[in-house]
N, C-alpha and C positions, 0 to 999 in steps of 0.2 A: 525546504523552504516553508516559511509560515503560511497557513494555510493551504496547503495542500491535501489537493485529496487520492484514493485510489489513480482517478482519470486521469486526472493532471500528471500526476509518476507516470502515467504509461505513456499520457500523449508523448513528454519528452522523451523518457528514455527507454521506451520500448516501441519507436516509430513504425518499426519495421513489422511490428502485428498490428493485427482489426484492433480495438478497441475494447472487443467485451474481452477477447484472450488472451492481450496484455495487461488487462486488470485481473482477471484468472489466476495468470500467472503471479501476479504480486504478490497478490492473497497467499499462493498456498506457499512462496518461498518465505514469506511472513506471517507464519501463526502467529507466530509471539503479539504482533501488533493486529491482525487482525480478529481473534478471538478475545482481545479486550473488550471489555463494556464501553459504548462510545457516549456514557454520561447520559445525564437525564434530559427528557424532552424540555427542548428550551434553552438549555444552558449554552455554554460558548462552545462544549466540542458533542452538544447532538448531531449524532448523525454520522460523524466522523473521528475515528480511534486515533486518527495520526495525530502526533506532536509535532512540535519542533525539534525536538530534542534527539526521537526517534531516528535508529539505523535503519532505512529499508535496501533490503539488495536488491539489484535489479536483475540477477542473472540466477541460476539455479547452485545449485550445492554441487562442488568439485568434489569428483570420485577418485580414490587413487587405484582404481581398477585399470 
């Protein structure tokens, strides 16, 4: 959804943890979007790396172990 940030992903769809460790978790199942630069102080996406456009998972990596 537009505008969206870490918290917001967790509160919905990762209800079932605290809040700092379903944002935790987002993070590390999404390098890709969160080791982006999140834009210059001031702009429209300071602060914040996510797009709209962005895939986030909300569940970890399937192992075929």
């Amino acid at each position: 959804m537009a505008g969206d940030t870490w918290q917001s992903i967790a509160d919905r769809e990762l209800a079932d943890m605290n809040a700092e460790e379903g944002v935790s978790s987002l993070q590390s199942w999404n390098l890709h979007v969160f080791m982006r630069s999140s834009g210059a102080a001031g702009g429209p996406k300071s602060g914040n790396p996510i797009l709209p456009s962005d895939v986030i998972f909300v569940e970890p990596p399937m192992s075929d172990a």
